[in-house]
C-alpha positions as CSV (number, residue, x, y, z in Angstrom):
1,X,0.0,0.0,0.0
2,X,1.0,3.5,-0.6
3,X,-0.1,7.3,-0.1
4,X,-3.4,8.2,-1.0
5,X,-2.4,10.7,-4.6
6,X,-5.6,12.2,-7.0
7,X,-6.5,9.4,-9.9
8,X,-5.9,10.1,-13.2
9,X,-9.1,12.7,-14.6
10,X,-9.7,10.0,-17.0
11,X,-8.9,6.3,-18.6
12,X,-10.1,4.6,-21.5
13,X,-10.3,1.0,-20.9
14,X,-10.6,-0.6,-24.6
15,X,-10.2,-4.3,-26.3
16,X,-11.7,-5.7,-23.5
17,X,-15.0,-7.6,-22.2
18,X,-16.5,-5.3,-19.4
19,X,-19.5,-6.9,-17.3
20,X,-21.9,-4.2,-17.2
21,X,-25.6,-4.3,-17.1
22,X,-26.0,-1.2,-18.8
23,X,-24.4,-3.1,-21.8
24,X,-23.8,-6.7,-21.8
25,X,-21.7,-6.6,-24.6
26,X,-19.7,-4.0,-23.9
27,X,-15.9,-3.9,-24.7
28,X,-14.7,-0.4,-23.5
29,X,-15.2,1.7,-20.4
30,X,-14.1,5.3,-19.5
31,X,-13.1,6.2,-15.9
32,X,-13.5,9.9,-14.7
33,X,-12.1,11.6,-11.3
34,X,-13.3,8.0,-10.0
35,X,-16.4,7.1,-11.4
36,X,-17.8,5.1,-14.1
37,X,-18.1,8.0,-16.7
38,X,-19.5,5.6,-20.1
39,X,-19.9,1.3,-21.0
40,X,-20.2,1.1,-24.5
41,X,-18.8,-0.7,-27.8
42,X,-15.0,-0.4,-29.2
43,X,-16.2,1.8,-32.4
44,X,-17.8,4.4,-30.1
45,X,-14.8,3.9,-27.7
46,X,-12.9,5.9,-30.4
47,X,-14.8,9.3,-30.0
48,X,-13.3,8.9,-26.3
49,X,-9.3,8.2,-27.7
50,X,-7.9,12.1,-27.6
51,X,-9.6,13.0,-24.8
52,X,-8.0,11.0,-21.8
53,X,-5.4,10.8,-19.9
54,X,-4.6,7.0,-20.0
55,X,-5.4,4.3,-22.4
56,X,-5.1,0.7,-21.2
57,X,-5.4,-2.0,-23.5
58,X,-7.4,-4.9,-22.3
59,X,-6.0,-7.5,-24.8
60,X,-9.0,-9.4,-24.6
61,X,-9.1,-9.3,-20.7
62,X,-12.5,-9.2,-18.7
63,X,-13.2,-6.6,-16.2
64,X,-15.7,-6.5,-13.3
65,X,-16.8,-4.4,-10.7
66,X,-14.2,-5.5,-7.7
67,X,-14.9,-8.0,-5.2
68,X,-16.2,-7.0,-1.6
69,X,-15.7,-9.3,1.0
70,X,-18.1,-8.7,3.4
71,X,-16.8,-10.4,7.0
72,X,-13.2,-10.0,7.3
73,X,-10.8,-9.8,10.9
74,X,-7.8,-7.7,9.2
75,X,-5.2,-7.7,11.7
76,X,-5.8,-11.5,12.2
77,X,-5.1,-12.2,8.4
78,X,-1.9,-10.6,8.0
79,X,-1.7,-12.1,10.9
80,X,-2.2,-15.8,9.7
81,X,-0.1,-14.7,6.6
82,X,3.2,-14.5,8.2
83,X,2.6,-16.8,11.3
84,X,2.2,-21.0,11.7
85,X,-0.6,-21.8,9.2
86,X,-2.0,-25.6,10.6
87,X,-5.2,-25.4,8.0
88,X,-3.4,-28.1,5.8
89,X,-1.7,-29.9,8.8
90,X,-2.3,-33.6,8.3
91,X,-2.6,-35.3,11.5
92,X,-1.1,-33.9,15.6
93,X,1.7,-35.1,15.2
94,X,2.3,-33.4,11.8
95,X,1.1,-30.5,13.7
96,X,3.1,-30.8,16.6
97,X,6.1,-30.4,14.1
98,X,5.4,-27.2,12.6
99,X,5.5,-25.9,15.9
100,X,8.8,-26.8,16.4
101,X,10.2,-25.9,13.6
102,X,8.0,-22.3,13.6
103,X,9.6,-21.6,17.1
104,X,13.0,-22.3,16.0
105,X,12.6,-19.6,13.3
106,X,11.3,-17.2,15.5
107,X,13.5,-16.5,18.4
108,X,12.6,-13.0,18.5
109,X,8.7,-13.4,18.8
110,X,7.4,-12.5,22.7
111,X,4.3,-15.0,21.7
112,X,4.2,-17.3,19.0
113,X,1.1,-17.4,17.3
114,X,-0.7,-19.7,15.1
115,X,-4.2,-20.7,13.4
116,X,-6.0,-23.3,11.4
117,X,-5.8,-26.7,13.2
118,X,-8.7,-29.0,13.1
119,X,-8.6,-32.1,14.9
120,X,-11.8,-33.4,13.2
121,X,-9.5,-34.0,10.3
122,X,-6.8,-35.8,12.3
123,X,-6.4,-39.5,12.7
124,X,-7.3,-40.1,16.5
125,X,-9.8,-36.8,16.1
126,X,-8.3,-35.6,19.1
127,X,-6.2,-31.4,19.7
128,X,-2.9,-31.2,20.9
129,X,-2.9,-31.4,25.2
130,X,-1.0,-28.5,26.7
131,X,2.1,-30.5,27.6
132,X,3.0,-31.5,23.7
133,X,2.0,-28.1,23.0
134,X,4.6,-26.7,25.6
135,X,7.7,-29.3,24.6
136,X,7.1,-28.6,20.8
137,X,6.9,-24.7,21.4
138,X,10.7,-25.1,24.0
139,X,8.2,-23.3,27.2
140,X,7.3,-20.5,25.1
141,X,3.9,-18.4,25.0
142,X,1.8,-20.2,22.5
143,X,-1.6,-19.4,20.9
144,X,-3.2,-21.5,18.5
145,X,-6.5,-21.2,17.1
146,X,-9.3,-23.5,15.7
147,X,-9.8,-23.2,12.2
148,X,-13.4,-21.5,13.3
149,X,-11.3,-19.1,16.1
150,X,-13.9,-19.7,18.4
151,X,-11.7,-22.0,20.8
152,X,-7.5,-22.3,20.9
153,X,-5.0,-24.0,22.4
154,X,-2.4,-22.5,24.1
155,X,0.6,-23.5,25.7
156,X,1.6,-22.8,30.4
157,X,3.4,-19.6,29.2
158,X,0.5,-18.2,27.5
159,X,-1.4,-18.9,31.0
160,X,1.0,-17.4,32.8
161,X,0.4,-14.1,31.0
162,X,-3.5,-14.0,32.1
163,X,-3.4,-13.9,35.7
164,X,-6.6,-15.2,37.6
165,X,-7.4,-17.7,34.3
166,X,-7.8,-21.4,35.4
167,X,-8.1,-23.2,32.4
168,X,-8.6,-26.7,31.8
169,X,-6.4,-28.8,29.6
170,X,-8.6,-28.6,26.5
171,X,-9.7,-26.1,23.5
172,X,-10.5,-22.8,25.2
173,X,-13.8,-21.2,24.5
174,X,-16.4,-18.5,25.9
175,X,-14.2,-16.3,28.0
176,X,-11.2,-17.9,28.5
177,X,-10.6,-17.7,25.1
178,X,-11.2,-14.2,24.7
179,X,-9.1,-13.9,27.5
180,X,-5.4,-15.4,26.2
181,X,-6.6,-14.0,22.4
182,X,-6.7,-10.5,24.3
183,X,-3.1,-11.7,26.0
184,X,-1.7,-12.8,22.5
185,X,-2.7,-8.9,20.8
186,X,-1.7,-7.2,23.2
187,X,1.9,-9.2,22.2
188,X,1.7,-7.5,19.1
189,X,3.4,-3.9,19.0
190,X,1.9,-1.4,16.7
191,X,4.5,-1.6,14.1
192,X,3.7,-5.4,14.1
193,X,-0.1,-4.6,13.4
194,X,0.3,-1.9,10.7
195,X,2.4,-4.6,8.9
196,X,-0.1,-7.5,9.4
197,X,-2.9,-5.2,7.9
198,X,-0.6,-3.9,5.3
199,X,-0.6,-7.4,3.9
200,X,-3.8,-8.8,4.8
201,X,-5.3,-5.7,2.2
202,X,-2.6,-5.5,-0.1
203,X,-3.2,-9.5,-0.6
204,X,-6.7,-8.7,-0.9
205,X,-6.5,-6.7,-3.6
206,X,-3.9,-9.3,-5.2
207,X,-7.6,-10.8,-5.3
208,X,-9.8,-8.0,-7.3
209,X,-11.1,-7.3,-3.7
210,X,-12.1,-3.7,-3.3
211,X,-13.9,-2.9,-0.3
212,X,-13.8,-5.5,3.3
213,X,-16.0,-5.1,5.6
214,X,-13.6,-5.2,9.1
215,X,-15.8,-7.1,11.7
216,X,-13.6,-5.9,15.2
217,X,-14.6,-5.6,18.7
218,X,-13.7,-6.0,22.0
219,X,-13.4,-9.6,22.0
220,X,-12.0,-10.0,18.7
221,X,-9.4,-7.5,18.6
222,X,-9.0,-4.0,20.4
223,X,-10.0,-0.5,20.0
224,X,-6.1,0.4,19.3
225,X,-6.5,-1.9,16.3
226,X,-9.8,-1.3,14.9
227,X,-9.4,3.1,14.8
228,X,-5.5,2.2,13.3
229,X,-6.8,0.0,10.6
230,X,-9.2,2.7,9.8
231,X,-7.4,5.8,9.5
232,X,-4.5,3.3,7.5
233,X,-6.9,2.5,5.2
234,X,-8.1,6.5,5.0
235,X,-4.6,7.6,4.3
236,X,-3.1,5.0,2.2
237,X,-4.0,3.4,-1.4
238,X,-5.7,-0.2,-1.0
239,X,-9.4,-1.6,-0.6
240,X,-11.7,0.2,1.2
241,X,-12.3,-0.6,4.7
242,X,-15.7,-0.6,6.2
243,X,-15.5,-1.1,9.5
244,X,-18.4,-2.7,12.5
245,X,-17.7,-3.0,15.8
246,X,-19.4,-5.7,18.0
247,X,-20.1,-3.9,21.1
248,X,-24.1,-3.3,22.8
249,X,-22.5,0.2,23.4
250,X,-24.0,2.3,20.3
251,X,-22.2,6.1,21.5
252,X,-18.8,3.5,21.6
253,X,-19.2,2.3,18.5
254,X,-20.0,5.7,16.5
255,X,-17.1,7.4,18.4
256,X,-14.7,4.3,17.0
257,X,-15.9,5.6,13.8
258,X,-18.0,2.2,12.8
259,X,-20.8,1.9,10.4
260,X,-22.9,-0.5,12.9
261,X,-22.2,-1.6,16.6
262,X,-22.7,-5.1,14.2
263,X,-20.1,-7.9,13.2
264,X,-19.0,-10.2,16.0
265,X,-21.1,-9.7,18.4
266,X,-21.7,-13.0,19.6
267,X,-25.2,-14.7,19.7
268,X,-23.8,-18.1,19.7
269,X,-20.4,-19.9,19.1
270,X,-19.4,-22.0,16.4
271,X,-20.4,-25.8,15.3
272,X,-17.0,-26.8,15.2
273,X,-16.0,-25.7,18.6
274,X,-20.2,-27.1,19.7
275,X,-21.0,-23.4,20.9
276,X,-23.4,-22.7,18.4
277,X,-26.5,-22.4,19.8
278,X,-29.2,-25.4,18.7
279,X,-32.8,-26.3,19.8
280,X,-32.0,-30.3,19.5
281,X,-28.6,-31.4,21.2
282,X,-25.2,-32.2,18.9
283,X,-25.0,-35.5,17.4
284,X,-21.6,-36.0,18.9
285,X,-22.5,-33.8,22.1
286,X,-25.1,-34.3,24.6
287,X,-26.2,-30.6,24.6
288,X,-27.2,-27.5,22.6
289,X,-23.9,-25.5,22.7
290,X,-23.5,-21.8,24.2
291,X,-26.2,-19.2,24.2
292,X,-24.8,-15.0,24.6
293,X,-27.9,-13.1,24.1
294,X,-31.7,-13.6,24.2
295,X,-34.2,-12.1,21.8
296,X,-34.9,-9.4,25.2
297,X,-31.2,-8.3,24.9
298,X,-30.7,-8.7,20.6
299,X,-34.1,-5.9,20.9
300,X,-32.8,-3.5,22.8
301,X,-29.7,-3.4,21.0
302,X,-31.6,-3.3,17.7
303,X,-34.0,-0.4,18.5
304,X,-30.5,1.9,20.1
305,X,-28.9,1.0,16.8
306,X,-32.5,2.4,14.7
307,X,-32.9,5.1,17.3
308,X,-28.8,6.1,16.7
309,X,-28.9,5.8,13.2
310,X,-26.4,3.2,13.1
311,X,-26.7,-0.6,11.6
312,X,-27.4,-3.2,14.0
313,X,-25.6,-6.4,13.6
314,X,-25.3,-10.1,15.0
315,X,-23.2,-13.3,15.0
316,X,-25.7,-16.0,14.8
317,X,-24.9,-19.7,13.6
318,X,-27.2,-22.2,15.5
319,X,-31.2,-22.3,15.0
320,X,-31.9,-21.0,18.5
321,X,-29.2,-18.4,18.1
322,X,-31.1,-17.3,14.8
323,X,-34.8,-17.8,16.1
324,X,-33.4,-15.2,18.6
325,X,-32.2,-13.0,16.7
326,X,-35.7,-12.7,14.1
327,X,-37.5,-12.5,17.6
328,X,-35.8,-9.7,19.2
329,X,-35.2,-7.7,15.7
330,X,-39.5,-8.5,15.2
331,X,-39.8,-7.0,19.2
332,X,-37.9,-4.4,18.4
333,X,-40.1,-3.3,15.2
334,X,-42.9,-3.2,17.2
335,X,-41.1,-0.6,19.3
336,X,-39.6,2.1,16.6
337,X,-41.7,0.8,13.5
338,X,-41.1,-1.9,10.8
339,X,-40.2,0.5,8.1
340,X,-37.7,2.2,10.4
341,X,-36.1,-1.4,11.4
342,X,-36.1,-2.3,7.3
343,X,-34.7,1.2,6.7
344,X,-31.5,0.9,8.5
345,X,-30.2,-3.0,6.7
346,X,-29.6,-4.8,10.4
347,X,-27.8,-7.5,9.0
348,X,-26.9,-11.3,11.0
349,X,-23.5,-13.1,10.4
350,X,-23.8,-16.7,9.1
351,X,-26.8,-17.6,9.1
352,X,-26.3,-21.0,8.9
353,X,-28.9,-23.2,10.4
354,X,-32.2,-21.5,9.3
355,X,-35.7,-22.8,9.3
356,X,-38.7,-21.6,7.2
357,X,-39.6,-19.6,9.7
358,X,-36.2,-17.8,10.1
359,X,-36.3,-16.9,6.3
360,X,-39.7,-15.6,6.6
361,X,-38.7,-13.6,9.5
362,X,-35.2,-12.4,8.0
363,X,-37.7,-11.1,4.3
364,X,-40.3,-9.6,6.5
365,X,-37.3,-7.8,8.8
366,X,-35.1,-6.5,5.8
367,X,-32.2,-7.9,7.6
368,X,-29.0,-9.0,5.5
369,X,-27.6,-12.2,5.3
370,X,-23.9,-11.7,5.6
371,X,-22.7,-15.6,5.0
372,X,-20.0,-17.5,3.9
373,X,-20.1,-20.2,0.9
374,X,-16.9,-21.1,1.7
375,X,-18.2,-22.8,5.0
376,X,-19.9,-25.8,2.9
377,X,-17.5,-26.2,0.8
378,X,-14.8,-27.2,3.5
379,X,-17.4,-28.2,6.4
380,X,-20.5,-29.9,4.5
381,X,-21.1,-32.8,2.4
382,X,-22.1,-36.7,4.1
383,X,-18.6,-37.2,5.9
384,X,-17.9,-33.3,6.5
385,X,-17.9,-31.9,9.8
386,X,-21.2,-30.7,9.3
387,X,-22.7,-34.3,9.7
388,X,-20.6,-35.1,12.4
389,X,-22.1,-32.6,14.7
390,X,-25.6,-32.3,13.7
391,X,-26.5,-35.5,11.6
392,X,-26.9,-36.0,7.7
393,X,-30.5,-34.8,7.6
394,X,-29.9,-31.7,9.9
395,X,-26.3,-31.0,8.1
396,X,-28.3,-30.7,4.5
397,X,-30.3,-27.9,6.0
398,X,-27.2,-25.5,6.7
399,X,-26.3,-22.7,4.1
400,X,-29.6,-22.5,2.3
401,X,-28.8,-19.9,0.1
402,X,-31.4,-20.6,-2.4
403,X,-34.0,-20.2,0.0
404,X,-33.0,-17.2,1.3
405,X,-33.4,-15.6,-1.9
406,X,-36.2,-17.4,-3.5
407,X,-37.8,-15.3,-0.1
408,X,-35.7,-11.5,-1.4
409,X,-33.5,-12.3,1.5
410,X,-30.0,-9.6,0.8
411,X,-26.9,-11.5,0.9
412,X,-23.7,-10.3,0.9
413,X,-20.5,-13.0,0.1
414,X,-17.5,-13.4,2.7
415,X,-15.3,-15.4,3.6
416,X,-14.5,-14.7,7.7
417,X,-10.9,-14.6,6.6
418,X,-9.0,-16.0,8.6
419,X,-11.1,-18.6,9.3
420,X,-11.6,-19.5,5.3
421,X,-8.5,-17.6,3.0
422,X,-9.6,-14.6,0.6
423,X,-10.9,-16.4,-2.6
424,X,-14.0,-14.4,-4.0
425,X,-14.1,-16.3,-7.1
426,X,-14.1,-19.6,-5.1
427,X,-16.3,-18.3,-2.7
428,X,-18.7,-17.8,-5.8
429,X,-18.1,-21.2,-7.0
430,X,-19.0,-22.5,-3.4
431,X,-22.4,-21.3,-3.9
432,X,-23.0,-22.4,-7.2
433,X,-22.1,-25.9,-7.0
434,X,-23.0,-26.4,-2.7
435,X,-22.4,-29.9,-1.6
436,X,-26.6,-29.7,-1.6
437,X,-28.2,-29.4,-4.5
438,X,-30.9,-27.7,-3.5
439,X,-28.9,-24.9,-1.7
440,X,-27.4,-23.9,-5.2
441,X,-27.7,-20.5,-6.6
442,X,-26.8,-19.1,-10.0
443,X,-23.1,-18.1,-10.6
444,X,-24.6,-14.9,-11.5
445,X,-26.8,-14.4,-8.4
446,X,-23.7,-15.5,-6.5
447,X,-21.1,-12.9,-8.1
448,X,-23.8,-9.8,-7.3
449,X,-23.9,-11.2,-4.1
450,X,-20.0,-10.9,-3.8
451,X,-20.0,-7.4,-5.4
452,X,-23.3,-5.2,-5.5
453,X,-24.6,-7.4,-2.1
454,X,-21.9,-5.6,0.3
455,X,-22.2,-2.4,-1.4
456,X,-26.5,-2.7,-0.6
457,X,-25.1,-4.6,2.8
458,X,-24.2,-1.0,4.2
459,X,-26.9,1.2,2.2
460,X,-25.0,2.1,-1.0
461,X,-27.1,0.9,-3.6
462,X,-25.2,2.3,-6.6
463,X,-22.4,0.8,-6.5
464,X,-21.0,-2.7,-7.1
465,X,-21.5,-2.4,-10.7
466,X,-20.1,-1.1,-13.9
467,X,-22.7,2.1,-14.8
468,X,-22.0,5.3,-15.3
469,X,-21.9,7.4,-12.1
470,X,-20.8,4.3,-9.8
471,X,-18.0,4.1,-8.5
472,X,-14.5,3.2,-10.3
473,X,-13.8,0.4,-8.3
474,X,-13.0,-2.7,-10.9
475,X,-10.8,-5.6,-11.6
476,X,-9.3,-7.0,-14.8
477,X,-9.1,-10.4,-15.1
478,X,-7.0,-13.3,-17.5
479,X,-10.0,-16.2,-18.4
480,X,-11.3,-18.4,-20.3
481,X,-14.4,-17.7,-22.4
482,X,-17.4,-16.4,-21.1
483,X,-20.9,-18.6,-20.1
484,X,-24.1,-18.0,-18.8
485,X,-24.3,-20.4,-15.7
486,X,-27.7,-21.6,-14.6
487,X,-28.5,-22.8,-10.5
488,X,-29.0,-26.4,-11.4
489,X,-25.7,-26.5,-13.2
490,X,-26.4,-25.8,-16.9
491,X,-23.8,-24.0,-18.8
492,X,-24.6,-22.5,-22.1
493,X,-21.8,-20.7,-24.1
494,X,-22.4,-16.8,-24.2
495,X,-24.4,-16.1,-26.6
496,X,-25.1,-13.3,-28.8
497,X,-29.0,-12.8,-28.6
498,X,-29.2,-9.0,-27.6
499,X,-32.2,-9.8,-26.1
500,X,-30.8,-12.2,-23.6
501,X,-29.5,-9.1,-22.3
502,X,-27.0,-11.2,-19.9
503,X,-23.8,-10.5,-19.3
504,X,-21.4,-13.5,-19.0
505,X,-19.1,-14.4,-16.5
506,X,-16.2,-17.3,-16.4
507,X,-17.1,-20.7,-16.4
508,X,-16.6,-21.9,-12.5
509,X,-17.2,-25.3,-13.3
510,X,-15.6,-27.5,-10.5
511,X,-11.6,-28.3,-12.7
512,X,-11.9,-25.0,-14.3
513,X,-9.1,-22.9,-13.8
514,X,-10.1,-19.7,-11.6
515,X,-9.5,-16.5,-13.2
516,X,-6.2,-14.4,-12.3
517,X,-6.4,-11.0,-11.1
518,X,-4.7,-8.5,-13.2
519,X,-5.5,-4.9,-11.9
520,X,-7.6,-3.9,-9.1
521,X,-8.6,-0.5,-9.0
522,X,-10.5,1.2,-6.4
523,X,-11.7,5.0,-6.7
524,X,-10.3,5.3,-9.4
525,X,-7.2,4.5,-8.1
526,X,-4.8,1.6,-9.0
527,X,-4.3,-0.7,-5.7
528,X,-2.6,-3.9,-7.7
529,X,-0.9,-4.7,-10.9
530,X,0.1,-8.2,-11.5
531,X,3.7,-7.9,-12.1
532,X,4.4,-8.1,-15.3
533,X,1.2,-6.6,-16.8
């Protein structure tokens, strides 16, 4: 990332295949002072040629509005980018050896950090205990996170820097994980944490991502971290940063500077960690996991949200934690109004285990559904972890995205990096080819939802497109030809009806080569260039 400097006035963008509903066979675009200025056809791009400031041959390149990725933990990415990545970690004692060698390289580091174990996967299905974890790291502080960071292991030293915690030997969860995470940040120094975020949006827009939504709070990160990431973000060139903060403290969360006292804050826990909150018990568990608000507390924070003019927001996974959530968000309509309560876009985090009832009560609400694709595709299926917890039958339910907007539920596409990595054109795939059939939407539906769906996620609803007057935030992308993708898995070669009026997009077919990011350009401004482009 660099300083923030003026864009160029204007840019013609020409040879090219731009995805714009305002012309779905459009081959040219012209950028001006940041906006979308004109779509149109290479001919009429001509009239445009002695006019601008920059040309940029597209060679036969696609380019799309840019990516938002709407449930991202910054600082805990760049994090995960330069620390002990376990996600691909075979088996403990695989694990186990990482550690050792990670520790060995990093003499230096006051806590060692790491993330993306899961002993589900393992042979023996069983975590690390904290004496293996304190011989592989030599006695040093030690955090390690679930793959889902709602539980961690950690090693005595790590203990021994949160005085008063008596932890069992086991995966730490509730408050005593919040507790060591909060001893592990406040390890990092603030040169550390500029340089974790540095990367965690510079790799982003590696990715065609333009804008993240930051979801911070004061379990999750710090206050220190949340206003630094903002005001980087403010002052230097990258993605945008739109930033929530998880607190029931409304004046807190305006003076931070966040769009909604929304994000993280926690409803439930995860199904991997059995703290989300269910109405039948775990398969594997005898009981329903952890419950952190009740409808009575999700209204009140809803209608001082409405009241403030701020966006309401809330992590819910399990189908109590959900049913909660539609019942307090309802009680709190009754309060201030249902049009007020649709006005402001309260939007929940996950989503996962919804019934009918929950979809009907998310339409009738105008809440968004801020989910994650990504989530089936490495947690669902017959043998995934997904069955394991709650059963076959009760797994196939999870992720309905179809559902949601057969009923004109909003979605907006993330990926909860670190907890699944950056990948917006996998994270469309995920949705279009869901390990249940039924749950599948269009890629087409799924790419708005990863691009217009976060802009309309915090009440811009012109922009996320390619028209003129949105904003210039695009990316330019190397792929294969373009296809019109039905939900049930059709693919029909673009074609050249002008009255299909459909702009394609690349084939995602599962095999299918993803498409490579270019240039990302956000404002107007150049954030990425694949080197040698």
């Amino acid at each position: 990332m660099s300083e923030r400097t003026d864009p160029p006035q204007t840019v013609l963008l020409r040879r090219g295949e731009v995805h714009s509903p305002a012309d779905p066979f459009a081959t040219a675009m012209v950028v001006e002072r940041g906006q979308v200025a004109w779509v149109g056809s290479e001919g009429a791009a001509d009239a445009f040629a002695d006019g601008v400031d920059e040309t940029v041959d597209l060679d036969g390149a696609l380019v799309t509005p840019a990516f938002t990725d709407a449930h991202v933990h910054t600082t805990a990415t760049g994090l995960a980018l330069t620390g002990l990545d376990l996600s691909d970690a075979p088996s403990l004692e695989a694990a186990l050896v990482r550690v050792r060698d990670f520790a060995a390289a990093r003499p230096d580091d006051r806590v060692l950090r790491g993330h993306g174990w899961d002993a589900a996967r393992w042979p023996g299905g069983r975590p690390p205990t904290r004496a293996e974890l304190d011989e592989a790291a030599g006695g040093r502080p030690l955090y390690l996170s679930r793959i889902d960071v709602h539980s961690a292991v950690v090693t005595t030293a790590l203990l021994d820097l949160t005085p008063g915690l008596d932890a069992a030997d086991a995966p730490l969860t509730g408050d005593a994980h919040h507790a060591v995470r909060a001893a592990t940040l406040a390890a990092v120094t603030p040169a550390q944490r500029a340089e974790a975020q540095r990367a965690a949006l510079a790799h982003a827009a590696s990715l065609g991502i333009g804008s993240v939504h930051e979801c911070a709070g004061p379990e999750i990160s710090s206050e220190d971290d949340f206003t630094d990431l903002l005001r980087l973000a403010a002052e230097e060139t990258g993605p945008r940063v739109v930033g929530y903060w998880a607190e029931q403290d409304v004046e807190k969360a305006r003076a931070l500077g966040a769009t909604g006292a929304a994000g993280d804050l926690f409803v439930d826990g995860s199904l991997g960690s059995h703290t989300a909150c269910l109405h039948q018990p775990y398969t594997d568990a005898d009981h329903t996991g952890t419950g952190y608000l009740d409808a009575d507390a999700v209204a009140a924070h809803v209608v001082a949200c409405t009241e403030a003019g701020l966006q309401a927001g809330f992590h819910a996974i399990g189908d109590a934690a959900v049913t909660a959530v539609v019942e307090g968000v309802r009680a709190a309509a009754e309060k201030v109004g249902l049009a007020r309560v649709r006005a402001a876009r309260h939007r929940v985090e996950h989503a996962e285990l919804l019934t009918p009832e929950t979809i009907a009560g998310f339409a009738e609400l105008g809440l968004t559904a801020s989910v994650q694709p990504a989530f089936d595709a490495l947690w669902g299926g017959e043998d995934g972890m997904y069955a394991r917890r709650l059963g076959a039958e009760r797994a196939r339910s999870l992720n309905p995205f179809a559902a949601l907007l057969r009923a004109g539920v909003p979605l907006a596409f993330g990926s909860d990096s670190p907890v699944t990595p950056l990948d917006p054109w996998g994270t469309v795939r995920a949705a279009a080819f869901h390990r249940t059939p039924e749950h599948r939407v269009s890629v087409r539906a799924a790419f708005t939802a990863h691009t217009r769906g976060g802009w309309r996620a915090v009440g811009r609803d012109d922009a996320g497109v390619l028209v003129p007057g949105a904003p210039a935030d695009y990316a330019v992308w190397r792929t294969d030809e373009l296809v019109v993708q039905a939900p049930d898995d059709r693919v029909a070669r673009w074609s050249t009806d002008p009255r299909s009026g459909t702009p394609g997009l690349p084939d995602l077919t599962p095999g299918h080569d993803l498409p490579v990011c270019l240039r990302t350009v956000v404002g107007g401004r150049t954030v990425f260039v694949r080197p040698g482009e």
